[in-house]
C-alpha positions in Angstrom: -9.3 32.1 15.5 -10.0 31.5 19.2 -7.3 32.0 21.9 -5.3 33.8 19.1 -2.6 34.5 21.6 -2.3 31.0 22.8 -1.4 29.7 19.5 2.1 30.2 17.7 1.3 30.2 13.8 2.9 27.7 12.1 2.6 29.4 8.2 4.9 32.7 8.7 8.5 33.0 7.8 10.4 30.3 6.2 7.0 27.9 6.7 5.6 30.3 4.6 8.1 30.3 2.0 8.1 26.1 2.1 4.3 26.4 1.9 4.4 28.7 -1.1 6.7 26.5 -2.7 4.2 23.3 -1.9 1.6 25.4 -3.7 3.5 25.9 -7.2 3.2 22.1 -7.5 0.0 22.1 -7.7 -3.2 23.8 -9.7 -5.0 24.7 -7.2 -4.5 25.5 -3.2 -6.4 22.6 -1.5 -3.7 20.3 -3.2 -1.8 22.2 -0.4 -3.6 21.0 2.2 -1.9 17.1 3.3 1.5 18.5 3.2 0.3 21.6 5.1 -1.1 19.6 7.6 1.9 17.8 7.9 3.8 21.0 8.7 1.4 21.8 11.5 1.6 18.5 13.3 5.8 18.9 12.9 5.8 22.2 14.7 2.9 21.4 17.4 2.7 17.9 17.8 -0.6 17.5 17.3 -3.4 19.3 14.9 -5.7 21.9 17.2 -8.9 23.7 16.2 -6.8 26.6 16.4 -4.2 25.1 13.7 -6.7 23.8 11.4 -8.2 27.5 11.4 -4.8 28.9 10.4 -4.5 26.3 7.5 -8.3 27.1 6.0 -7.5 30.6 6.0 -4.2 30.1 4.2 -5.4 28.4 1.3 -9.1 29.7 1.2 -10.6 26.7 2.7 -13.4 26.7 5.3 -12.1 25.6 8.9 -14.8 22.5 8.5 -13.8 21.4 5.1 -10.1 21.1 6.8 -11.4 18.9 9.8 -13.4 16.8 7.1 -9.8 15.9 6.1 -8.1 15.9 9.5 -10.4 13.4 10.9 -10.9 11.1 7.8 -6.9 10.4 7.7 -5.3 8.6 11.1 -1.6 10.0 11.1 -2.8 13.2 12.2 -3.3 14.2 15.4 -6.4 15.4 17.0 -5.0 15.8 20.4 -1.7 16.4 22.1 0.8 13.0 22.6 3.7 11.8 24.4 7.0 13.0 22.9 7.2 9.1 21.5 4.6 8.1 19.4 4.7 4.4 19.7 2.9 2.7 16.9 2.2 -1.1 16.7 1.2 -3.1 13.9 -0.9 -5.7 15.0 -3.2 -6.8 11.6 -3.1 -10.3 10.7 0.6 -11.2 9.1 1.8 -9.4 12.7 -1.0 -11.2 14.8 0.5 -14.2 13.9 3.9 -13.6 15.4 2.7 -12.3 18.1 1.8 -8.3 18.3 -1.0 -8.4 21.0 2.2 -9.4 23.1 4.4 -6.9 21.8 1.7 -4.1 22.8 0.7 -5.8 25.9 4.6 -5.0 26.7 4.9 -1.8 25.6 1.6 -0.7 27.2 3.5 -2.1 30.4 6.7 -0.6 30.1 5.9 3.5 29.1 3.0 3.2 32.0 0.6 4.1 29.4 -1.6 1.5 30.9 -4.4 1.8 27.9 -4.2 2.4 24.1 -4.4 5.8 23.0 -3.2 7.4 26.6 -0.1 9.0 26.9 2.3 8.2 29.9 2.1 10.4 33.1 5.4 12.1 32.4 4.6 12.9 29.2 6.7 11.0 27.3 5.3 7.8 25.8 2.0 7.3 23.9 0.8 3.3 22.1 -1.9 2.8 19.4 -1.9 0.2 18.0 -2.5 0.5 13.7 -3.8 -1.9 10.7 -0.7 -2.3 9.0 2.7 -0.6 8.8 4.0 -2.6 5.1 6.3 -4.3 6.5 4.7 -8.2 7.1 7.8 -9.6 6.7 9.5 -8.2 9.6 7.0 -9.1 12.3 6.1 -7.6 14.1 7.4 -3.6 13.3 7.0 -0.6 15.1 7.1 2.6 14.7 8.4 5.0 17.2 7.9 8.8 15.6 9.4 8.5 12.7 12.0 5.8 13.2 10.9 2.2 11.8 12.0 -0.8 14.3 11.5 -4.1 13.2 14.3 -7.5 14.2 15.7 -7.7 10.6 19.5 -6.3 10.3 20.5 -4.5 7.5 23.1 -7.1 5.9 22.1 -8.9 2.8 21.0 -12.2 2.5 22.0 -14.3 -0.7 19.0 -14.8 -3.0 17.5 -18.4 -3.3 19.0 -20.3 -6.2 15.6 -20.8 -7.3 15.0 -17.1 -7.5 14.7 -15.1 -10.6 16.7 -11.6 -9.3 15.8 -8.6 -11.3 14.2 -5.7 -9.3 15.6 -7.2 -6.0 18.9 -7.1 -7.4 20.7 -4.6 -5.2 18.1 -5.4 -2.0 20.9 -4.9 0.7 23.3 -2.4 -1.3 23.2 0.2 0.6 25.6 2.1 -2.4 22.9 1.5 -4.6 20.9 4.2 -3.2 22.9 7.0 -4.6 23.5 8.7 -7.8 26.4 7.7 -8.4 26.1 4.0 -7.0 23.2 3.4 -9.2 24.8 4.8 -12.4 28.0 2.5 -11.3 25.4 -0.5 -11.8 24.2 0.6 -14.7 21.7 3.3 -13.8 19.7 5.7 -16.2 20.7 3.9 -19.4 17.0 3.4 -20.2 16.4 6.4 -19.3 19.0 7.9 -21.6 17.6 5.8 -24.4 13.9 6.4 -24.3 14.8 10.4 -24.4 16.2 9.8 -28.2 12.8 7.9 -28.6 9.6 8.5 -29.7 6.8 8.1 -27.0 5.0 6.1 -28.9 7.7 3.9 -29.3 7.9 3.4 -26.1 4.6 2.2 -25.2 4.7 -0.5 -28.0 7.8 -1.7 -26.2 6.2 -2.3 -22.4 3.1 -3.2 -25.0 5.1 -6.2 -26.4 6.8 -7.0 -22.7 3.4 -8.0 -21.8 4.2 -6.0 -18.3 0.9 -5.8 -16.1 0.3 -3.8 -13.1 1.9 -5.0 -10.4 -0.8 -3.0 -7.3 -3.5 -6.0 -8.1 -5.5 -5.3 -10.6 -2.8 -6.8 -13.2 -4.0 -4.3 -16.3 -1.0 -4.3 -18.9 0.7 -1.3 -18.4 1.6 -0.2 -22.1 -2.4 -0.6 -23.3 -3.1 1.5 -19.9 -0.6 3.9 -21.3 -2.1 4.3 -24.7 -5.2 5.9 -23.3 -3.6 9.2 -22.6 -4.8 11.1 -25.6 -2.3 11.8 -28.4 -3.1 15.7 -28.8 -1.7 18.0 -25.9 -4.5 20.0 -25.0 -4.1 19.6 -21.5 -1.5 18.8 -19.1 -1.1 15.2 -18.6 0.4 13.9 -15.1 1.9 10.3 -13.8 1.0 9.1 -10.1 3.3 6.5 -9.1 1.2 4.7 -6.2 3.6 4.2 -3.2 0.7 3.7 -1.0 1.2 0.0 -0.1 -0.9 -0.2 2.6 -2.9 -3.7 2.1 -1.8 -6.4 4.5 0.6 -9.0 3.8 2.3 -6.6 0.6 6.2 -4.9 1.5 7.5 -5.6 -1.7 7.1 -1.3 -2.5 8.6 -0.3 0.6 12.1 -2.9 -0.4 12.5 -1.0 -3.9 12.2 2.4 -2.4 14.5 1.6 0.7 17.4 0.2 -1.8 17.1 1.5 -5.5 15.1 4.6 -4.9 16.5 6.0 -8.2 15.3 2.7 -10.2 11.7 4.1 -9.4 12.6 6.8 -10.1 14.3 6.1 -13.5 10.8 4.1 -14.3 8.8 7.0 -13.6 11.0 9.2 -15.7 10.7 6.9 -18.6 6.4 6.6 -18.4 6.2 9.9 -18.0 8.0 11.1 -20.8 5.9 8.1 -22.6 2.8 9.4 -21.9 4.1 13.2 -22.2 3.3 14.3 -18.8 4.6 17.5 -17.1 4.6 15.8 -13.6 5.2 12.8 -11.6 3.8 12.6 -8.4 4.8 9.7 -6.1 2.4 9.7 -3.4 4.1 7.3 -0.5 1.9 6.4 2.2 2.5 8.2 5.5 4.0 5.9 7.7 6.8 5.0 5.3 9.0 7.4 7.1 12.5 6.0 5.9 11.3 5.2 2.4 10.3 9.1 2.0 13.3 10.1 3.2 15.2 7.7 0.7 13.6 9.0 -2.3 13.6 12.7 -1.1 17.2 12.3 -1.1 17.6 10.4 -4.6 15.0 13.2 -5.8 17.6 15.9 -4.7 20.2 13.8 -6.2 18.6 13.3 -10.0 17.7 17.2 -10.0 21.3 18.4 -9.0 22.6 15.7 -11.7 20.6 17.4 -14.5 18.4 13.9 -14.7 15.5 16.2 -13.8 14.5 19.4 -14.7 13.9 21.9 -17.0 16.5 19.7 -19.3 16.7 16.3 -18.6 19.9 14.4 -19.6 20.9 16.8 -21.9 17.6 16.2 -24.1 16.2 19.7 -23.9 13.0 17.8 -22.4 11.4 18.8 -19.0 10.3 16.1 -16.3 9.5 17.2 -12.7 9.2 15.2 -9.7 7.4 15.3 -6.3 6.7 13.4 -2.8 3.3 13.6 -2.1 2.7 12.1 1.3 -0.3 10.4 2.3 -1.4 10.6 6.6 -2.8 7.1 7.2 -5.4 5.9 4.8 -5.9 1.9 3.1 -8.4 3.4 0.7 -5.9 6.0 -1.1 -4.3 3.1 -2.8 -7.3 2.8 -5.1 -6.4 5.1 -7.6 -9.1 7.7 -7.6 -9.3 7.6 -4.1 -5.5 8.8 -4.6 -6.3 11.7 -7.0 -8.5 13.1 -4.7 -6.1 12.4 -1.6 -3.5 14.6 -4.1 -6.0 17.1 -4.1 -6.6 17.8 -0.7 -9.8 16.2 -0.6 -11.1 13.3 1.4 -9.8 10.0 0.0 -13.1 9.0 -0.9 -13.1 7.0 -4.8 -14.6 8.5 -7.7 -17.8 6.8 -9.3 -16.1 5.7 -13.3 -16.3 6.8 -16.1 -14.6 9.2 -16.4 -11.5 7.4 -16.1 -8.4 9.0 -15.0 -7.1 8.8 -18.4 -10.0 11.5 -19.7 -10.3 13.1 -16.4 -7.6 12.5 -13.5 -5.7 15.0 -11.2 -7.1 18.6 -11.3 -9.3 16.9 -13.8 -6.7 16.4 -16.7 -5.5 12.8 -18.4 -3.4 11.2 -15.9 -1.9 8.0 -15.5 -1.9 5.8 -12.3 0.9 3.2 -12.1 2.0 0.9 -9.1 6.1 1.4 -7.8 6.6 -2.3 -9.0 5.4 -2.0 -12.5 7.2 1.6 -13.0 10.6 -0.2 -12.1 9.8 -3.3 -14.4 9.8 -0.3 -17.4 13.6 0.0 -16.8 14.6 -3.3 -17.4 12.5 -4.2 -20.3 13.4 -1.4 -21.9 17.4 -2.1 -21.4 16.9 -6.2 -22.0 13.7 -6.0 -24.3 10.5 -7.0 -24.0 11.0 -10.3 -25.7 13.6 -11.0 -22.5 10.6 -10.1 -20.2 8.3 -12.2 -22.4 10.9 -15.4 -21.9 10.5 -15.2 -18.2 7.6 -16.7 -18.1 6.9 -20.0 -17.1 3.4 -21.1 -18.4 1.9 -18.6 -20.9 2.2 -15.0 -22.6 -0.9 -13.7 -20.6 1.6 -13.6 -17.3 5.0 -12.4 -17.9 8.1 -11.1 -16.2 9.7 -11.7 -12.8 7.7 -10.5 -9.9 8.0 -9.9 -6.2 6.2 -11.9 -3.6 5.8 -10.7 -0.2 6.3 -13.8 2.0 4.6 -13.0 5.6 2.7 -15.9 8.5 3.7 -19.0 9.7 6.7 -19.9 7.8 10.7 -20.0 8.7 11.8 -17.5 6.4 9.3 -14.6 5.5 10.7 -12.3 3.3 10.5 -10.7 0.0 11.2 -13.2 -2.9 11.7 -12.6 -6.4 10.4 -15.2 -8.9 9.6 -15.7 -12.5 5.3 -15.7 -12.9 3.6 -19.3 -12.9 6.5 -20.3 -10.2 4.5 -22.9 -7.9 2.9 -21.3 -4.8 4.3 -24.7 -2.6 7.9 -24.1 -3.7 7.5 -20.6 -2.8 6.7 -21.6 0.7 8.3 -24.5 1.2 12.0 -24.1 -0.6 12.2 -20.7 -0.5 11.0 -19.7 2.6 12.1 -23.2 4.2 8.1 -24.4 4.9 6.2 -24.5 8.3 8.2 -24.2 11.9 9.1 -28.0 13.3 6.0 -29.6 14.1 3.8 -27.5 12.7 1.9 -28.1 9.0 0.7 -26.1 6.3 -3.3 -25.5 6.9 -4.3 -22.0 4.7 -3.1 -19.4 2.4 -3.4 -16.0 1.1 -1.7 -15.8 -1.9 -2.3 -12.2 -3.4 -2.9 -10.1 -0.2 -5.5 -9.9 2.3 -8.7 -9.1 0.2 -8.2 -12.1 -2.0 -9.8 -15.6 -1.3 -8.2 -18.1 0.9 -6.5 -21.1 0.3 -6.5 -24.3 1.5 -3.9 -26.7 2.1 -4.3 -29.1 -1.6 -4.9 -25.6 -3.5 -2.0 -23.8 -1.9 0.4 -26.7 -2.8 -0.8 -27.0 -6.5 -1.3 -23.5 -7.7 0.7 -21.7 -10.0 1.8 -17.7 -9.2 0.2 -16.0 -12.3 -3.2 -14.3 -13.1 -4.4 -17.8 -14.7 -3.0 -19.9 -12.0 -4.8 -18.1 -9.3 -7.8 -17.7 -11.1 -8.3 -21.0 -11.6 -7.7 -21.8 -8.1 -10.7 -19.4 -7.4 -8.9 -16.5 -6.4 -6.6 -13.8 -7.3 -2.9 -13.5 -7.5 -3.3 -10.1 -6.6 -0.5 -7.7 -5.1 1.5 -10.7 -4.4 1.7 -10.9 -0.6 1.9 -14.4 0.2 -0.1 -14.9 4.1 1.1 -18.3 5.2 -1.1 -20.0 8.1 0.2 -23.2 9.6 -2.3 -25.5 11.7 -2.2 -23.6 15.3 -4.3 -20.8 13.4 -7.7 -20.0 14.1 -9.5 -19.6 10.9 -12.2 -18.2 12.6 -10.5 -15.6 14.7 -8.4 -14.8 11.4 -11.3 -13.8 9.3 -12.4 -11.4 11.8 -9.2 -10.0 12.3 -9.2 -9.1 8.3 -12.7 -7.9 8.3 -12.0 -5.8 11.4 -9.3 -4.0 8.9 -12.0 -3.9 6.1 -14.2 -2.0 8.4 -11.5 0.1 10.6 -10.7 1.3 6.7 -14.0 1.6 5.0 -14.3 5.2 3.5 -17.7 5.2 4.2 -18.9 6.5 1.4 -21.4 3.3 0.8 -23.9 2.2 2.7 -23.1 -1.3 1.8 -19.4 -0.8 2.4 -19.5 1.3 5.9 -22.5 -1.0 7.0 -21.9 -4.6 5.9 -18.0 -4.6 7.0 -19.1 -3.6 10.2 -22.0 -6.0 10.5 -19.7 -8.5 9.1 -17.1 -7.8 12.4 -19.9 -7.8 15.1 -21.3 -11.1 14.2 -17.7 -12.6 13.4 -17.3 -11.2 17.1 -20.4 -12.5 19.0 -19.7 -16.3 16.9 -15.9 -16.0 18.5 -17.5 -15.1 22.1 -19.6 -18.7 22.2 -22.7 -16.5 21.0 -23.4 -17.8 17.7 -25.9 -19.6 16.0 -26.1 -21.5 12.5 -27.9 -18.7 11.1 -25.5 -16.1 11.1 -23.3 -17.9 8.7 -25.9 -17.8 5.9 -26.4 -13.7 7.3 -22.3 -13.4 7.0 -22.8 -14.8 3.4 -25.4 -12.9 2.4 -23.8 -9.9 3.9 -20.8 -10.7 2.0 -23.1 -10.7 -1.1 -24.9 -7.5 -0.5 -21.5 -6.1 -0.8 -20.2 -7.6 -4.0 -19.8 -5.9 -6.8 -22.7 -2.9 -5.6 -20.0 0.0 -4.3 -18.1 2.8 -5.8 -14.8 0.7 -5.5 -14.1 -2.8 -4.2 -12.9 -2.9 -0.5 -16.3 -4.0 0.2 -15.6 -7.1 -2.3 -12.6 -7.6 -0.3 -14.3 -8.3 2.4 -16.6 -10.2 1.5 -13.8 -12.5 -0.4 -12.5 -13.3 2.4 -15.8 -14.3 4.2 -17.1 -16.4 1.5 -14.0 -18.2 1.2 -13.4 -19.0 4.8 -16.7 -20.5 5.5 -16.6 -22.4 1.9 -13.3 -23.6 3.1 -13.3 -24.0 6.9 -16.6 -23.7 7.9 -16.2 -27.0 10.8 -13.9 -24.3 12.5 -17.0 -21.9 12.4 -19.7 -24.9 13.9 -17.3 -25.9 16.5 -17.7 -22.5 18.1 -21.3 -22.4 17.1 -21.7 -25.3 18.6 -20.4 -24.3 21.8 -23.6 -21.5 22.4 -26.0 -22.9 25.3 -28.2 -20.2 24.7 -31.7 -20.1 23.6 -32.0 -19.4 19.5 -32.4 -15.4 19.5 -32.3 -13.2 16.6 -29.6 -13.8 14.0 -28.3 -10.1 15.2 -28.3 -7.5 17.6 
C-alpha cells in the first residue's frame, strides 16, 4: 500500500468489529464489499487508491477487482470533494420544472463555477445526477445526505376518487413506529401467516391475483411457487428498493411513512417461501428512507417480530439493509444479486433463474417494495377483497400507486384501483395542465415505456391490458405528464441520454446503440440533421430490441420508436432547419 503513512486505515477497531459483523450476513466476503466501501467514503470523504488497497486486502480481493466496482457505481468517490456534496436531479420529470436553472444557481452561489469542481474554500461541490426518485417534488436535491425538495411534511387529504390502501398513513409521521403501526393495526397478518402453512400462503396472494408492482407485472404468488419445496439449500427474499427509473417515487413514499408495512410484507413472503433472509437492497441516494427502515428494523428485532423467534412462533426471520452506491441497472433483478454480492451490477444471461440459482447461487426470490406491502393487506381483507378492486377484468387487480410527475398542477403520488382512466388521473386528480397550457404527451408507466399522445392518453385505461392495447406498457406506474410548451425532440434525448449515462455496458448493442442513439438525437437538436438519421435512430432502436442480456437497451429504443411514430413533424421541423450540404448520416 503506497504512502502507508499518509493513509489512516479505516478497517481497525470498532470499524473492524462493524465490518465483521457485515460479513456474518453474508456467504462469502466480497458480499462485504458495497457496505465496506461505504464505510471508507464515511471516514475519508472520498475512496483513494490507498483505501481501495485496504478493503481488497480485508476481504481477499485483488486492489483491481475493487476499483472494477468503485468506478462502475457513481455514489462513490474517486476524488476528494467539498464538505457539501450538492447533488441535482435534472432528468426529464425535473427538466421540466426547471433543474438546468436550479443548477445554474447553485453553480453560481458555492463559486463552484463548473460541474464536478469543488468551491475554492473547500466547502461546496454540484453534480448534477439522472434521477434522485423523487419526480414528484421537482426539482430535489441532495446535499450529503439530507434530501431537500419544496414539499412540507403535512398531509394532504386523499382525492375522493382515490382508492387509499398502501397510502393510507402517507403523512403519519406515528405510523413509522412500532408501536404506531401496531396501534393501526400492524403485524396482524403477520401474526396470522406464522400459524399457517407456507403453502397456504402462496395460494392466497395466488387467488388475490397480485402482480409485481417494479414493471414487469408477473403475479407474485405463481413467482413464489418456484422456490423449490424441499430445503436443500438456503433460500433468500430480495425486496428491490432500488427505484431508480425516472418518473417512479411511489417506493421511496412507503418506506418514508409505513416502513414496518414493508417490512411486515417481507416477513410474511419470506416465511412463504421459507427463506432464512431478507435483504432489502435500497438504492443509495435514498438517504432518509434507509434511515427510516434501519430504525423500524431496530424496532421489530427488539419487539421479538424478528429473530431467532418471531412473534412467539419459535420460527427465525432475519433482516438487512443492503445499500446500493448509484446504479439504474441494479433494479433488474440479477443485476441486484450480483450488486448483493459485491460484484459489478452487470445482469445475468437466464436461465438459470433466480428461483434455481439466485444469491450466493441458492433459490431466491426477487419482489418489488409495492407488491411485498400489497401481501399485508390481502392477506388481512382476502384476496377476493383484492380481486373486487378491480375495475375492468381479473387479469389486473388491486389498488395501485401512480407516480404523478411533468406538466400538471398537482404531481404527486396517487392511489387508485387498476383500469382507473389515465385522463382522470391527470386531469381530476392532479387538477390537469397549468392555465393556458394543454395536454400534448404522456408517459404512463415510467420512462422506458412508449409515449403517448394526447387522444391515447385521454382514453386509456391504468392496467396491463389497457396499456397494452394502447401500445405500451403500464409499467412501474410513473405517470410523465407533458403539456404543449414541451419539446418532444429535446425530451427524447434527454431520456436516451439517461439510457446511455446508465448502460452497464456489458452489450455491444446496449453500450453502443444508446450512445449512437444520443449523438445523433444531439447533432438533429443542434440544426445538423438530415432525414436519414431518423430511419438510422429507428433502426438503431431496432438493433437493440430484444438482442441484450436485459432490456434497458429496449427501453431505449421504446422511447425512440414511439416519439418519431408519434411526433415526428417536431423532428422535420429541426431537420428542416440544416443548410448544410447532405453528409453522412453520422460522424
Amino acid at each position: 500500500m503506497k504512502d502507508a503513512a499518509e493513509y489512516t486505515p479505516v478497517f481497525v477497531g470498532d470499524n473492524r468489529k462493524r465490518l465483521d459483523e457485515i460479513l456474518g450476513r453474508y456467504q462469502t466476503k466480497r458480499a462485504a464489499l458495497l457496505p465496506a466501501l461505504w464505510m471508507v467514503q464515511e471516514q475519508h470523504g472520498w475512496i483513494s487508491d490507498d483505501a481501495m488497497a485496504e478493503t481488497a486486502e480485508v476481504l481477499g480481493l485483488t486492489p483491481s477487482y475493487v476499483k472494477g466496482v468503485v468506478t462502475f457505481y457513481t455514489m462513490y468517490h474517486q476524488h476528494p470533494v467539498g464538505k457539501t456534496f450538492v447533488q441535482v436531479c435534472t432528468t426529464t420529470p425535473c427538466n421540466l420544472c426547471g433543474a438546468e436553472g436550479v443548477v445554474e444557481a447553485f453553480l453560481e452561489h458555492t463559486g463552484c463555477g463548473e460541474l464536478g469542481a469543488t468551491s475554492s474554500d473547500g466547502k461546496f461541490t454540484v453534480i448534477e445526477v439522472e434521477c434522485l426518485g423523487a419526480c414528484g417534488f421537482a426539482t430535489p436535491v441532495m446535499m450529503n445526505d439530507d434530501f431537500i425538495d419544496g414539499v412540507t411534511p403535512e398531509r394532504v387529504p386523499p382525492h375522493e376518487k382515490e382508492t387509499v390502501v398502501l397510502s393510507e398513513y402517507f403523512g403519519d409521521a406515528e405510523a413509522r413506529t412500532y408501536d404506531g403501526w401496531v396501534k393501526r393495526g400492524g403485524y396482524k397478518a403477520l401474526k396470522t401467516t406464522l400459524g399457517m402453512e407456507p403453502s397456504e400462503i402462496i395460494e392466497i396472494v395466488k387467488a388475490s391475483g397480485l402482480r409485481g408492482r417494479g414493471g414487469a407485472g408477473f403475479p407474485a404468488g405463481v413467482k413464489w411457487s418456484f422456490m423449490p419445496r424441499e430445503k436443500t439449500k438456503p433460500h433468500y427474499l430480495c425486496c428491490n428498493a432500488d427505484e431508480s427509473e425516472p418518473g417512479t417515487f411511489k417506493d421511496r413514499e412507503i418506506m418514508r411513512w409505513t416502513p414496518h408495512a414493508m417490512i411486515e410484507g417481507c416477513a410474511i413472503a419470506q416465511y412463504a417461501i421459507q427463506a432464512e433472509i431478507t435483504y432489502i437492497y435500497i438504492r443509495g441516494e435514498f438517504t432518509e428512507p434507509i434511515r427510516i427502515v434501519q430504525a423500524a428494523l431496530d424496532e421489530a428485532y427488539a419487539k421479538g417480530v424478528l429473530g431467532d423467534n418471531a412473534m412467539g412462533s419459535g420460527k427465525r426471520l432475519d433482516m438487512y439493509i443492503h445499500r446500493g452506491a448509484g446504479a439504474y441497472i441494479c433494479g433488474e433483478e440479477t443485476a441486484l444479486m450480483n450488486s448483493i454480492e459485491g460484484r459489478r451490477g452487470n445482469p445475468r444471461i437466464r436461465p438459470p433463474f433466480p428461483a434455481a440459482y439466485g444469491v450466493f447461487g441458492m433459490p431466491t426470490t426477487i419482489n418489488n417494495v409495492e407488491t411485498l406491502t400489497s401481501v399485508l393487506h390481502i392477506i388481512n381483507r382476502g384476496a377476493d377483497w383484492y380481486k373486487s378492486l378491480s375495475l375492468n377484468n381479473e387479469k389486473s387487480t388491486g389498488s395501485k400507486l401512480f407516480s404523478v410527475s411533468g406538466h400538471v398542477q398537482r404531481p404527486g403520488n396517487y392511489e387508485v384501483t387498476m383500469g382507473f382512466p389515465l385522463g382522470e388521473l391527470i386531469n381530476d386528480l392532479c387538477g390537469g395542465m397549468h392555465p393556458g397550457r394543454t395536454l400534448k404527451a404522456c408517459i404512463p408507466g415510467g420512462s422506458s415505456v412508449p409515449i403517448l399522445n394526447k387522444e391515447e392518453t385521454e382514453s386509456c385505461l391504468l392496467d396491463y391490458e389497457g396499456c397494452v392495447e394502447k401500445g405500451t406498457m403500464l409499467g412501474s406506474g410513473g405517470v410523465i405528464v407533458y403539456d404543449d410548451t414541451a419539446d418532444i425532440v429535446y425530451q427524447t434525448m434527454r431520456l436516451a441520454r439517461f439510457y446511455a449515462h446508465e448502460s452497464c455496458a456489458q452489450c455491444t448493442q446496449c453500450r453502443e446503440g444508446t450512445g449512437w442513439t444520443v449523438r445523433i438525437l444531439e447533432r438533429i437538436l443542434a440544426g445538423k440533421g438530415q432525414q436519414k438519421d431518423l430511419d438510422l435512430l429507428l433502426d438503431l432502436a431496432d438493433q437493440m430490441t430484444g438482442k441484450t442480456i436485459c432490456v434497458l437497451a429496449d427501453s431505449c429504443g421504446a422511447v425512440v420508436i414511439s416519439a418519431i411514430q408519434k411526433f415526428r413533424g417536431e423532428f422535420d421541423v429541426y431537420i428542416a432547419r440544416n443548410s448544410e450540404p447532405a453528409t453522412a448520416v453520422v460522424g
